[in-house]
Kinemage of the C-alpha trace (Angstrom):
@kinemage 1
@onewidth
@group {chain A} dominant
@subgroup {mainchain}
@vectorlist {calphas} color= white
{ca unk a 1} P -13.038 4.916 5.654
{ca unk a 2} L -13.120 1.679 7.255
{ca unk a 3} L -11.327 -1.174 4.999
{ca unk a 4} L -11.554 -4.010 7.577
{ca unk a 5} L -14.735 -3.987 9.698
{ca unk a 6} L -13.833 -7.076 12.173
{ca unk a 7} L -10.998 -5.434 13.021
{ca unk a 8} L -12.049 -1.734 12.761
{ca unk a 9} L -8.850 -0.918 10.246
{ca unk a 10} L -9.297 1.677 9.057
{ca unk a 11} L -7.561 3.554 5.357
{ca unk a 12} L -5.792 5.752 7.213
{ca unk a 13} L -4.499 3.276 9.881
{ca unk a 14} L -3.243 1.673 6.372
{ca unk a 15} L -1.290 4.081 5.052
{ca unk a 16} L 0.373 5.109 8.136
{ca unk a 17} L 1.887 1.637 8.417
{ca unk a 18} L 3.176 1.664 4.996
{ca unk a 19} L 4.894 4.987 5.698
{ca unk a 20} L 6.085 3.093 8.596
{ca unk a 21} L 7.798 0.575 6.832
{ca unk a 22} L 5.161 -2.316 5.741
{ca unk a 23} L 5.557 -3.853 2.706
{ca unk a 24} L 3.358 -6.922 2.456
{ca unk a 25} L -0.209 -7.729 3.131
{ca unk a 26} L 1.777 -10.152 5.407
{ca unk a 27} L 3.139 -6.743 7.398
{ca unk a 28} L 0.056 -5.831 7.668
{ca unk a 29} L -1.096 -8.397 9.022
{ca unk a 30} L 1.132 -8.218 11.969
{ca unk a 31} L 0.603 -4.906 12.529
{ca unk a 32} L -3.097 -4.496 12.143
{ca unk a 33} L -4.582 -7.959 11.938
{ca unk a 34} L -6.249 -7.052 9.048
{ca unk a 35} L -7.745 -9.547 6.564
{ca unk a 36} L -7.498 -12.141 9.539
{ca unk a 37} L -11.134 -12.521 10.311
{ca unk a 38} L -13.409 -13.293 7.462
{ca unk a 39} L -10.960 -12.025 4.205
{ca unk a 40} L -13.705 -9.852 2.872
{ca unk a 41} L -10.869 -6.459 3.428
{ca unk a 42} L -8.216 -8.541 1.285
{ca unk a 43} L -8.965 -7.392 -2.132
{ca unk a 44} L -8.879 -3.746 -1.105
{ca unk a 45} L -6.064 -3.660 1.323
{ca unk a 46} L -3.168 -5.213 -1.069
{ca unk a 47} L -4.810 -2.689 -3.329
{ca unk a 48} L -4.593 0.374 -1.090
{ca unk a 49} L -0.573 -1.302 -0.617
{ca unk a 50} L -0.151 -1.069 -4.278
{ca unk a 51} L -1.075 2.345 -4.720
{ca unk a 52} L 1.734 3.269 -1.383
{ca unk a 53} L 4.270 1.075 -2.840
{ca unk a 54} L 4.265 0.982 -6.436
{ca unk a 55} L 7.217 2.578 -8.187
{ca unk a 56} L 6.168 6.449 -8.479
{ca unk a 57} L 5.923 5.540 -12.833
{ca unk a 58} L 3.448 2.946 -12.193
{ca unk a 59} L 0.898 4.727 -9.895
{ca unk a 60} L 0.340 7.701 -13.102
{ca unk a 61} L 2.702 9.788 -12.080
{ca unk a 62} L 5.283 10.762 -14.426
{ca unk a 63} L 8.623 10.132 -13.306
{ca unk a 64} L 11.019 13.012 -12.454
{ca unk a 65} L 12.966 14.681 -15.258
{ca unk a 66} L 16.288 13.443 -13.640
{ca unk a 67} L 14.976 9.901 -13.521
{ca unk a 68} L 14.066 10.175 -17.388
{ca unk a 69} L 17.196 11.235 -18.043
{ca unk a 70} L 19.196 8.716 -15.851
{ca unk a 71} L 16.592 6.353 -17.323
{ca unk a 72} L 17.250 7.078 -21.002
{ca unk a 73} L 21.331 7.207 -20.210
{ca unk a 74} L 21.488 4.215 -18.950
């Protein structure tokens, strides 16, 4: 799916820079020049970088059984 059409980003091209090492719409930026045209691809993209980047508990997945218990004895 295309996120950013003035710059023909697409979802994919996305994720494989986060799995590369971006971080930060900023990173992304760089890398893709998305959401450097018109800003209509902002919204979505730091939400597509959310979903790559948030801590494994916070996306719905439960966290692993050893980080519950390193969690709980800590």
């Amino acid at each position: 799916m295309y996120v950013c059409i003035c710059n023909a980003v697409t979802e994919s091209d996305i994720e494989r820079e986060i799995a590369a090492g971006a971080t930060t719409l900023e990173c992304l930026q760089a890398r893709l020049n998305i959401s450097t045209c018109c800003g209509s691809c902002r919204e979505i993209t730091e939400v597509i970088l959310e979903q790559h980047t948030a801590p494994r508990a916070h996306r719905g997945h439960p966290a692993s059984p050893a980080a519950v218990a390193h969690a709980v004895n800590a």
